[in-house]
C-alpha positions as a Markdown table, in Angstrom:
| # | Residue | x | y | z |
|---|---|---|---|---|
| 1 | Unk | -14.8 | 39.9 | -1.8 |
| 2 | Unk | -14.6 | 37.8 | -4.9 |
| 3 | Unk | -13.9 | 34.3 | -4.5 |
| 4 | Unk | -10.5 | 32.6 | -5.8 |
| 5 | Unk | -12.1 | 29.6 | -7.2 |
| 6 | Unk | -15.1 | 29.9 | -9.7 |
| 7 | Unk | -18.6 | 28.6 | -9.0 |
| 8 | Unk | -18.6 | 24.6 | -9.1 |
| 9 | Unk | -21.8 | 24.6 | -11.5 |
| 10 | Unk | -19.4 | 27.1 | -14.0 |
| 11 | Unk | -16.2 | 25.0 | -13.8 |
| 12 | Unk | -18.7 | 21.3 | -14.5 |
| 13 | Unk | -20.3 | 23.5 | -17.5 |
| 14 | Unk | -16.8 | 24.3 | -18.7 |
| 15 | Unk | -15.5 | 20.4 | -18.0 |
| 16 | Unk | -18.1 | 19.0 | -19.6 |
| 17 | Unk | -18.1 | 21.4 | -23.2 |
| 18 | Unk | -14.5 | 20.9 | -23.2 |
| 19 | Unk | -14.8 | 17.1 | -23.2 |
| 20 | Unk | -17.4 | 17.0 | -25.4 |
| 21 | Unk | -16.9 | 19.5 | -27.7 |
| 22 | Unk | -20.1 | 21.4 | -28.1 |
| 23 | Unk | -22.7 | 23.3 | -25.7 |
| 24 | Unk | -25.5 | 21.1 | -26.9 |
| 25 | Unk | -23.3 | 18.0 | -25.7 |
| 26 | Unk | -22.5 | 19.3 | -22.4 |
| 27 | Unk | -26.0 | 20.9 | -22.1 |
| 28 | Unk | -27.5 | 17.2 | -22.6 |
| 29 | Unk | -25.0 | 15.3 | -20.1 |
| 30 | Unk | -25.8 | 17.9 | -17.5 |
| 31 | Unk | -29.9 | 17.7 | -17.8 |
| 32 | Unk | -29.9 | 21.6 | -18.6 |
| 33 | Unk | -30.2 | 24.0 | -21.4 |
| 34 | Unk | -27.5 | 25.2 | -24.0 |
| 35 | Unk | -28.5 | 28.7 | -23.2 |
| 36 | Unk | -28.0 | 27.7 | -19.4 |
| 37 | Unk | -24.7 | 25.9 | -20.4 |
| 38 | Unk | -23.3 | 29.6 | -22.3 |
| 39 | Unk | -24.3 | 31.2 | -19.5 |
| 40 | Unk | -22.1 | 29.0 | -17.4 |
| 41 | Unk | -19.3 | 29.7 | -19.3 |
| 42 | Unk | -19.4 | 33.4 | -19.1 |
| 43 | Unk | -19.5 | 33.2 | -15.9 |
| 44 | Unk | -16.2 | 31.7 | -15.8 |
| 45 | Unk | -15.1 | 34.2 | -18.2 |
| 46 | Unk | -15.7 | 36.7 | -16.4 |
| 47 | Unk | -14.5 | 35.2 | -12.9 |
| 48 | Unk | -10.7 | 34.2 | -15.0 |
| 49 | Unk | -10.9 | 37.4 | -16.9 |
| 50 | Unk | -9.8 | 35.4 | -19.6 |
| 51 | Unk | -11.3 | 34.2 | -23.2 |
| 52 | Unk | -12.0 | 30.4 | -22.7 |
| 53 | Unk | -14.5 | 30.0 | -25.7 |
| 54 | Unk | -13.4 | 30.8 | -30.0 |
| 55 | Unk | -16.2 | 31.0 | -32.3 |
| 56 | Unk | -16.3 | 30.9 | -35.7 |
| 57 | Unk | -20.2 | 31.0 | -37.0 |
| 58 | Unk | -22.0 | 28.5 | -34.8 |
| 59 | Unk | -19.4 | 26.5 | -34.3 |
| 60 | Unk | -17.5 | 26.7 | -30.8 |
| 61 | Unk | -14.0 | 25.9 | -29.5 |
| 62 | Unk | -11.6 | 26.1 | -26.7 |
| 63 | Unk | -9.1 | 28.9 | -27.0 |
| 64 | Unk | -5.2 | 28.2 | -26.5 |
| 65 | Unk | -5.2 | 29.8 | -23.5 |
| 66 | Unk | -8.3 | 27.8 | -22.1 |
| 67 | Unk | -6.8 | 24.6 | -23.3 |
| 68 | Unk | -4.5 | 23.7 | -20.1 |
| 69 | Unk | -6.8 | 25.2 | -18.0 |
| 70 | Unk | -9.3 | 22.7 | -18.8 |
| 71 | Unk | -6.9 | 19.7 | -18.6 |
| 72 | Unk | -6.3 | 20.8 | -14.7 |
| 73 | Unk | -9.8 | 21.1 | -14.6 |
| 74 | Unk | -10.4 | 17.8 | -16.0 |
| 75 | Unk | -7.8 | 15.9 | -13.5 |
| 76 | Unk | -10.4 | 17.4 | -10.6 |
| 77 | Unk | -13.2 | 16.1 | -11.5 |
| 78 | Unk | -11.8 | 13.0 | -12.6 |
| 79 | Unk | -10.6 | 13.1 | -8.8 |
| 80 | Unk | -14.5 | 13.7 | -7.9 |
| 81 | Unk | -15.7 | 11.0 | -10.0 |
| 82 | Unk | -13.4 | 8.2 | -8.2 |
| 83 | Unk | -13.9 | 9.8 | -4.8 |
| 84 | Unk | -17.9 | 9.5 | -5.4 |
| 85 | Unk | -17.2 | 5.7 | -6.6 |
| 86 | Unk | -15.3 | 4.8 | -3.7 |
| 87 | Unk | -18.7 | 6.3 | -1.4 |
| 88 | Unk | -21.0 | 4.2 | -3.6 |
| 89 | Unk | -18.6 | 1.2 | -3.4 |
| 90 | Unk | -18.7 | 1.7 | 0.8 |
| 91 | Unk | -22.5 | 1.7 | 0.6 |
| 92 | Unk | -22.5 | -1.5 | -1.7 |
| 93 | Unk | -20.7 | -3.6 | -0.3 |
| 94 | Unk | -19.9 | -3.7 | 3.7 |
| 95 | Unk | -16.5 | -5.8 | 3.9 |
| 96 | Unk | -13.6 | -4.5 | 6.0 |
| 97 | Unk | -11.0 | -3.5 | 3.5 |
| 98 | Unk | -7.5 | -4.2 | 4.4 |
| 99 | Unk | -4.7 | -4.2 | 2.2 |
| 100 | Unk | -0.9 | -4.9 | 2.9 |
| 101 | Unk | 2.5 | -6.2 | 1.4 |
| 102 | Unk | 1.9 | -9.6 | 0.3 |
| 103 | Unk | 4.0 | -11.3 | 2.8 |
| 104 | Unk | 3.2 | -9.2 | 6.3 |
| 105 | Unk | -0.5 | -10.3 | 5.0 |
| 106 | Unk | 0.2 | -13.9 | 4.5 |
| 107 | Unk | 2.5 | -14.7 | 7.3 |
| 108 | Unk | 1.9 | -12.4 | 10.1 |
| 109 | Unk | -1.8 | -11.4 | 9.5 |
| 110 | Unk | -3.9 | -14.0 | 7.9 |
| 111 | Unk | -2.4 | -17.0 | 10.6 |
| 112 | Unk | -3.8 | -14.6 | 13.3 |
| 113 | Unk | -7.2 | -13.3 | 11.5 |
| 114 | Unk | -8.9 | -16.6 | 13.7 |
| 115 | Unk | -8.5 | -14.7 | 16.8 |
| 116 | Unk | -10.4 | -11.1 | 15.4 |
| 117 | Unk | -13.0 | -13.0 | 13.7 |
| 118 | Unk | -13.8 | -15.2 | 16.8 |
| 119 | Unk | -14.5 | -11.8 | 18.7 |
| 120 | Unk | -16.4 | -9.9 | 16.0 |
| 121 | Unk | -19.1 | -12.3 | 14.4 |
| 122 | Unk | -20.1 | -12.3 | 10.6 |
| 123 | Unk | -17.1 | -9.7 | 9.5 |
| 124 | Unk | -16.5 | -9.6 | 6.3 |
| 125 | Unk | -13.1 | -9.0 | 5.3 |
| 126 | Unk | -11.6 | -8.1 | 2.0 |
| 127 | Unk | -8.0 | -8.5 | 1.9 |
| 128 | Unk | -5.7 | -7.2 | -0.7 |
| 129 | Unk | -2.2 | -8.1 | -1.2 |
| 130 | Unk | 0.0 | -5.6 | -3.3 |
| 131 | Unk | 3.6 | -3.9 | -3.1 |
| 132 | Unk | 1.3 | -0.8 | -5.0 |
| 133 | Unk | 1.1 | 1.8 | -1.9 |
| 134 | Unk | -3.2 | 3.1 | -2.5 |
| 135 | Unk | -3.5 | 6.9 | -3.1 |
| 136 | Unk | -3.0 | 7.8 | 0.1 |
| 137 | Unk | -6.3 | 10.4 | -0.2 |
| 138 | Unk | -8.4 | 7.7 | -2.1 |
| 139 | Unk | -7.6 | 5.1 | 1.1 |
| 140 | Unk | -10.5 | 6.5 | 3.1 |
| 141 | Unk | -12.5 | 2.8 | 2.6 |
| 142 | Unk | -9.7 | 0.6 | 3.9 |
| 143 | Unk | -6.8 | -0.1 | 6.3 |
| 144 | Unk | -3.0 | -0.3 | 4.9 |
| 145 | Unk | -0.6 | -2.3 | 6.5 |
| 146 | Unk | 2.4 | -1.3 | 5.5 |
| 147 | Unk | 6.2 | -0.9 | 6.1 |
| 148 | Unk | 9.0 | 2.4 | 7.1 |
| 149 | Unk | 8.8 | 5.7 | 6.1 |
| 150 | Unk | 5.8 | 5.8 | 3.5 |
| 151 | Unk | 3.3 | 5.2 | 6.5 |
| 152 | Unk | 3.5 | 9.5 | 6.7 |
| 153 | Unk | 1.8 | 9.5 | 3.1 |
| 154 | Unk | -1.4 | 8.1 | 4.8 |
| 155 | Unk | -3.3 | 10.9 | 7.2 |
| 156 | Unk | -3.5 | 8.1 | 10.3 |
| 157 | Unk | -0.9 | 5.5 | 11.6 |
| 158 | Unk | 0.4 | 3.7 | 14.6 |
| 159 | Unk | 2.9 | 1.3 | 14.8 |
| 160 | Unk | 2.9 | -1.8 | 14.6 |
| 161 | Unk | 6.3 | -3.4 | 15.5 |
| 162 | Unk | 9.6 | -3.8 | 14.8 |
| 163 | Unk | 10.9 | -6.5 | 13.1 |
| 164 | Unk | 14.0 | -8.5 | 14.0 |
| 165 | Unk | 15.9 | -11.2 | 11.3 |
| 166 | Unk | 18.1 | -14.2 | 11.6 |
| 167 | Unk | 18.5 | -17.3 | 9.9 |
| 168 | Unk | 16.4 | -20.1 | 9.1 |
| 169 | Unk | 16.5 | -23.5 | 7.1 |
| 170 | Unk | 14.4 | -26.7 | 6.8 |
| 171 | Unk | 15.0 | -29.6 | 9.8 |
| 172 | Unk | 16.3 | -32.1 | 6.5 |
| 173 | Unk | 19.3 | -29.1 | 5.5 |
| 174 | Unk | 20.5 | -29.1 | 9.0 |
| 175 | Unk | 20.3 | -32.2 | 9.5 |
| 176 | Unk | 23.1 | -32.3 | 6.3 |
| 177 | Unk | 24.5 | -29.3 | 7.4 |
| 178 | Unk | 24.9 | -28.4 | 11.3 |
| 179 | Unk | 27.8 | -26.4 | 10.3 |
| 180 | Unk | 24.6 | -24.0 | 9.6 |
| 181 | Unk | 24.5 | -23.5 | 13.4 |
| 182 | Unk | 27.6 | -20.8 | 13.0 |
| 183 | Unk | 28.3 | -18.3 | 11.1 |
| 184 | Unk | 31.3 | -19.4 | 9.7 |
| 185 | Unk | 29.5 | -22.7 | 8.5 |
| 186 | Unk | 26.6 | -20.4 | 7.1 |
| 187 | Unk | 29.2 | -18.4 | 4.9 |
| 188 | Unk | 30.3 | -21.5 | 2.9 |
| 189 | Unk | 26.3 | -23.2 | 2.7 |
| 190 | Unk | 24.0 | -22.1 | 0.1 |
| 191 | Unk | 22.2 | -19.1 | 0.9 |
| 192 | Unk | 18.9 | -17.8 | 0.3 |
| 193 | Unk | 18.6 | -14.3 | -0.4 |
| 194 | Unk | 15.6 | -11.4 | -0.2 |
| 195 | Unk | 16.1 | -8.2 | -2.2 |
| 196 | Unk | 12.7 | -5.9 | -1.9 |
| 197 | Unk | 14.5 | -3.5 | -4.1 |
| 198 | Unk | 16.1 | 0.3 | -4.4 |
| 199 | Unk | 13.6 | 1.9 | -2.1 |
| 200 | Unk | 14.3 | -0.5 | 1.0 |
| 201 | Unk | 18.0 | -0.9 | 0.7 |
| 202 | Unk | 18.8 | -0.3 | 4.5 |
| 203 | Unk | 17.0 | -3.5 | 4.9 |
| 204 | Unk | 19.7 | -6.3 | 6.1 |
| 205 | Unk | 20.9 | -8.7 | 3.9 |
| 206 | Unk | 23.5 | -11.6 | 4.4 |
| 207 | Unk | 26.6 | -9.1 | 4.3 |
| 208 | Unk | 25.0 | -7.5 | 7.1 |
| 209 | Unk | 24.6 | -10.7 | 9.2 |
| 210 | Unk | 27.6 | -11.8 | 8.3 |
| 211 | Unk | 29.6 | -8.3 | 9.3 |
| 212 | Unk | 27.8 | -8.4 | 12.7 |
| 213 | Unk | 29.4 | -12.1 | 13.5 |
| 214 | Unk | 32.6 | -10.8 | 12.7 |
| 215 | Unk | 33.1 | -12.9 | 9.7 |
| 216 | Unk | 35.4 | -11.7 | 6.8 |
| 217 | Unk | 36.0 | -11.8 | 3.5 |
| 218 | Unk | 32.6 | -13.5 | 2.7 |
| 219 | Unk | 31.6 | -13.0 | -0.7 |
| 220 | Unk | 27.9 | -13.6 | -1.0 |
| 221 | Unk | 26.8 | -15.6 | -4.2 |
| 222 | Unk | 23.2 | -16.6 | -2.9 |
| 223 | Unk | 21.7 | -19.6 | -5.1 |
| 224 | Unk | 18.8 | -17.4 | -5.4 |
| 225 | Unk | 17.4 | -14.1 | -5.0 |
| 226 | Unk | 13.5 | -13.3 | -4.2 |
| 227 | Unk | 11.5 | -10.0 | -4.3 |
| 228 | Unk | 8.8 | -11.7 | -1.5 |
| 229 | Unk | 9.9 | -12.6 | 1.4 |
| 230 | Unk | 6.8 | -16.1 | 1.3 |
| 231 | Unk | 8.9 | -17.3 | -1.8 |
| 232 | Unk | 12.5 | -17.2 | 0.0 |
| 233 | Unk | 10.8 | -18.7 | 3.4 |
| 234 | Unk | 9.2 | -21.4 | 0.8 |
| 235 | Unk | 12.5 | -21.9 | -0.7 |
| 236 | Unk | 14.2 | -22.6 | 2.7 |
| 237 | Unk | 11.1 | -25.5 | 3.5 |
| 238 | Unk | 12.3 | -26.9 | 0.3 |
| 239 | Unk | 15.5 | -27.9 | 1.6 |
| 240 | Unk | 17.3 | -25.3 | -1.0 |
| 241 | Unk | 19.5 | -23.4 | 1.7 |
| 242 | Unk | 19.2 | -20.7 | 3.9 |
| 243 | Unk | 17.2 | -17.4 | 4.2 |
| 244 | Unk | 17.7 | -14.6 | 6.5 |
| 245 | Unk | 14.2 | -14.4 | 7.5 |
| 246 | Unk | 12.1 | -11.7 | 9.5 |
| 247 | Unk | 10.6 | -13.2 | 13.0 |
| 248 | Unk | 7.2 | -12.1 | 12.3 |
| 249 | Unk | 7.0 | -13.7 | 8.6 |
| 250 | Unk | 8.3 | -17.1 | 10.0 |
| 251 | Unk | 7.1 | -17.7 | 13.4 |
| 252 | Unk | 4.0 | -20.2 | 12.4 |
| 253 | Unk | 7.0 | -22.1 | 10.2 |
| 254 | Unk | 8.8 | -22.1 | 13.3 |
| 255 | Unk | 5.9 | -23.5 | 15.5 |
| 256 | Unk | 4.8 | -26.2 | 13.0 |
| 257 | Unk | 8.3 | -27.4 | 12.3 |
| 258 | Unk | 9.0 | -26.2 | 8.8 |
| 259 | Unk | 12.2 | -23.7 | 9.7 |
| 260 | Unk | 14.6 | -24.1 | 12.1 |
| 261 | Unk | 16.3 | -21.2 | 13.8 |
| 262 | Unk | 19.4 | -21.6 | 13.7 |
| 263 | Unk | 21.1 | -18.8 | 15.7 |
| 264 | Unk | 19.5 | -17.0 | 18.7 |
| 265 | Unk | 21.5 | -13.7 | 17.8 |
| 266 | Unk | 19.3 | -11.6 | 15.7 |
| 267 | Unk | 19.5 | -8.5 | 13.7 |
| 268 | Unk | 16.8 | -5.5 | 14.1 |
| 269 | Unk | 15.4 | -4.2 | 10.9 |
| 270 | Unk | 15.9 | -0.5 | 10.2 |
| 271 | Unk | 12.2 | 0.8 | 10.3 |
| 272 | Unk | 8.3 | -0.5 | 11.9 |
| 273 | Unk | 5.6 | -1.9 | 10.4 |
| 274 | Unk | 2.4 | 0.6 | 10.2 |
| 275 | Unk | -1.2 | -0.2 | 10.1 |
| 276 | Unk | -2.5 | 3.4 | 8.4 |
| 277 | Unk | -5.8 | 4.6 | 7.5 |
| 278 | Unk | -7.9 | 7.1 | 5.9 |
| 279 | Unk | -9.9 | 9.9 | 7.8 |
| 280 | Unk | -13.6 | 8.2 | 7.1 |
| 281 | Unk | -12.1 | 4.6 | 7.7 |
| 282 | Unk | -13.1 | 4.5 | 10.9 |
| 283 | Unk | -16.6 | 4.8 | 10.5 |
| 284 | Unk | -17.1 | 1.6 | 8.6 |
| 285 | Unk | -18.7 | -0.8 | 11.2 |
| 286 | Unk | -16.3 | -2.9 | 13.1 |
| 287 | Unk | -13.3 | -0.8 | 11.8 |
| 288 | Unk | -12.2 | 0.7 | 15.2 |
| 289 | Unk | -12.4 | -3.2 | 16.8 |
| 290 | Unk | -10.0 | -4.1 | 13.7 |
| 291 | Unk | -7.3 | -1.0 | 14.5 |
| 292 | Unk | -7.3 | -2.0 | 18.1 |
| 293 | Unk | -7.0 | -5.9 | 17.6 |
| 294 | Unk | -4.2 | -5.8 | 14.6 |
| 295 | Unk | -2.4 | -3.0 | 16.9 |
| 296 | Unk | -2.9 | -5.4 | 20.4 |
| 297 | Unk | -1.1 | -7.9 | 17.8 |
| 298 | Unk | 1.8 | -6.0 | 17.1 |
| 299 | Unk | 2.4 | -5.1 | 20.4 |
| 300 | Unk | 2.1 | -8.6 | 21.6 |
| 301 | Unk | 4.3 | -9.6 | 18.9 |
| 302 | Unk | 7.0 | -6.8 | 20.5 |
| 303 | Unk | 6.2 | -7.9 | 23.7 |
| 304 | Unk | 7.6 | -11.9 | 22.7 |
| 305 | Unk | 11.1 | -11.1 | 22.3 |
């Protein structure tokens, strides 16, 4: 029975002429001869049943028809190329890769890394912070700790936790301003606000916490708005006003005395945080003692309500 997809040497043969524009070209790049480079191609020929190849004298070109083949054809490889970079990178350099949204890596993770590298001695870990999600099939090198629904883009995840919000302010700001302690005070104080834009806009804001209290007619005007979460919490220390702020972003703020809480009522945040991975990720030394530790975390975290 005759194979659906052509023989890999006759698809690279094809790739490479296309991109480089003759058969001596592609012959040289591959380390073989023209003759073994025409022969490639019609073997594709015949495999398609279609004309790839116009020539006029010695000269040799793509046909139409061949042309958006070979652009598909093109992406692949292009997809082979970075997969065999990320196996050479894994075999260059031996650092744990984890990358996350900025702030769940600098104010849940990073205050807690301590504990995991006490246990597992000289890990190296990479950490990248980035609101980009990875390519969920080029992730196989490195953890993602992300948040909600685009977890199920990765081929692994567990949950983390879920998050909980209420309002926060520097000890100086209540100190001016213990009306802060209610939510009727709160609705006339300045207000700090977090918008992480159109995909996450079931995340609460201060209408919300203000709706839940009961407490109408409140048109929010906040004196500032942030797209990370560490700016608006860094805002708040500044004295500037309040931020509705997510328990496991400001907990280390809390315990050193930067924030205060101010209300004991909280609200629950629509969806988890995830710690996902790729399907080789786990092979990486130390890897499965990371997934277990950062996963004993958010449970722990869960467990402190």
């Amino acid at each position: 029975m005759k194979s659906f997809l052509p023989p890999l040497r006759a698809l690279q043969a094809f790739e490479a002429f296309g991109r480089l524009g003759s058969v001596s070209s592609a012959a040289q790049e591959l380390g073989v001869t023209s003759g073994a480079i025409s022969q490639q191609l019609k073997v594709l020929e015949d495999h398609l049943e279609l004309k790839l190849i116009n020539k006029d004298g010695r000269r040799a070109a793509l046909s139409t028809e061949a042309k958006a083949y070979h652009r598909l054809v093109t992406d692949g490889f292009d997809r082979l190329r970075t997969a065999q970079s990320v196996v050479q990178r894994a075999k260059m350099d031996a650092d744990l890769k984890v990358s996350g949204l900025p702030t769940l890596l600098l104010k849940w993770l990073n205050p807690l890394l301590h504990d995991f590298q006490s246990r597992v001695e000289e890990i190296p870990l990479r950490l990248e912070a980035t609101h980009i999600e990875p390519d969920a099939e080029m992730s196989a090198e490195m953890f993602r700790l992300t948040y909600g629904s685009v977890a199920q883009r990765f081929p692994h995840s567990r949950q983390l936790f879920v998050d909980t919000c209420f309002p926060v302010c520097s000890p100086l700001f209540l100190e001016n301003h213990p009306e802060a302690r209610t939510a009727e005070g709160l609705s006339r104080l300045s207000l700090i606000d977090i918008d992480w834009g159109s995909a996450y806009t079931t995340v609460p804001r201060w209408s919300d916490w203000f709706a839940e209290h009961d407490v109408g007619d409140v048109r929010v005007k906040p004196v500032a708005v942030h797209s990370l979460s560490s700016s608006a919490l860094e805002a708040a220390v500044g004295g500037q006003g309040v931020v509705l702020a997510q328990r496991s972003f400001v907990s280390f703020d809390l315990e050193l005395g930067r924030l205060v809480r101010l209300s004991d009522d909280s609200l629950t945040m629509p969806e988890a945080y995830f710690v996902c991975w790729g399907d080789t990720t786990l092979q990486q030394p130390n890897a499965r003692d990371f997934l277990n530790w950062v996963t004993a975390m958010g449970r722990k975290l869960s467990a402190s309500v």
